[in-house]
C-alpha positions in Angstrom: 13.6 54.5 56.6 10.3 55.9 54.3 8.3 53.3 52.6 9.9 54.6 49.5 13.4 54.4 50.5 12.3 50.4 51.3 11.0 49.6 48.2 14.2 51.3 46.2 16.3 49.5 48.6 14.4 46.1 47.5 14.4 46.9 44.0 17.7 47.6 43.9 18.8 44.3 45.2 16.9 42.3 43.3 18.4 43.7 39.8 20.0 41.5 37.7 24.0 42.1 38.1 27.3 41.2 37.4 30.7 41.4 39.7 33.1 43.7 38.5 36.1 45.7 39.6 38.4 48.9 38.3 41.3 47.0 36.6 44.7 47.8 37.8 45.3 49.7 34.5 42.0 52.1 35.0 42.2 53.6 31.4 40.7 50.1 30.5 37.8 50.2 32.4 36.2 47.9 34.7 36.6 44.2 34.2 33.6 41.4 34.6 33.7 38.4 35.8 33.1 35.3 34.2 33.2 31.8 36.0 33.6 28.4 33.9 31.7 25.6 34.2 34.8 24.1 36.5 35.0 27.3 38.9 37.9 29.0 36.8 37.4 32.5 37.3 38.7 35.4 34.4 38.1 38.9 34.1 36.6 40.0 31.0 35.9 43.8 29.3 32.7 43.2 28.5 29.1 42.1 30.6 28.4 40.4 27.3 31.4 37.8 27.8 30.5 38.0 31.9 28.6 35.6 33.9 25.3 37.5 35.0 24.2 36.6 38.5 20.1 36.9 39.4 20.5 40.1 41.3 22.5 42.6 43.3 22.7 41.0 46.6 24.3 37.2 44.5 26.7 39.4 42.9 27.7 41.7 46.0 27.4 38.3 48.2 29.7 36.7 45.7 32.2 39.7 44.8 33.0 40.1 49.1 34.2 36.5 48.9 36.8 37.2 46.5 40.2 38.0 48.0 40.3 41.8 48.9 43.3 43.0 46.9 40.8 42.9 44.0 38.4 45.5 45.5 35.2 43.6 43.7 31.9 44.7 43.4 28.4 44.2 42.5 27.4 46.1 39.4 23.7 46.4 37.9 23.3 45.0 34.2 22.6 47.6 31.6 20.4 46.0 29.0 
């Protein structure tokens, strides 16, 4: 691994992020998470409504605990 491939490596993981994953109906799009103050987790259409985790690696770390019939994923923010 290049010094460059390191520091993209690094920077991508420290992004801010959401979790995510392809509905079952994929003609909606993807669908964010969003956890309640209680744990309650919903999927949501849009990263607005979603809960935004501090980077790549809490959202992956978080999205691999989920059960794996919903294929989840980390997902950079895009604002």
């Amino acid at each position: 691994m290049t010094a460059a491939t390191a520091t993209f490596a690094r920077d991508v993981a420290t992004l801010p992020a959401f979790v995510a994953r392809i509905a079952d109906y994929a003609s909606d799009g993807p669908a964010y998470l969003r956890l309640a103050a209680d744990g309650a987790m919903d999927w949501v259409a849009a990263q607005a409504d979603a809960t935004p985790f501090i980077s790549m690696r809490e959202a992956t770390r978080h999205a691999t605990r989920l059960p794996a019939k919903l294929r989840a994923f980390g997902v950079p923010r895009r604002d």
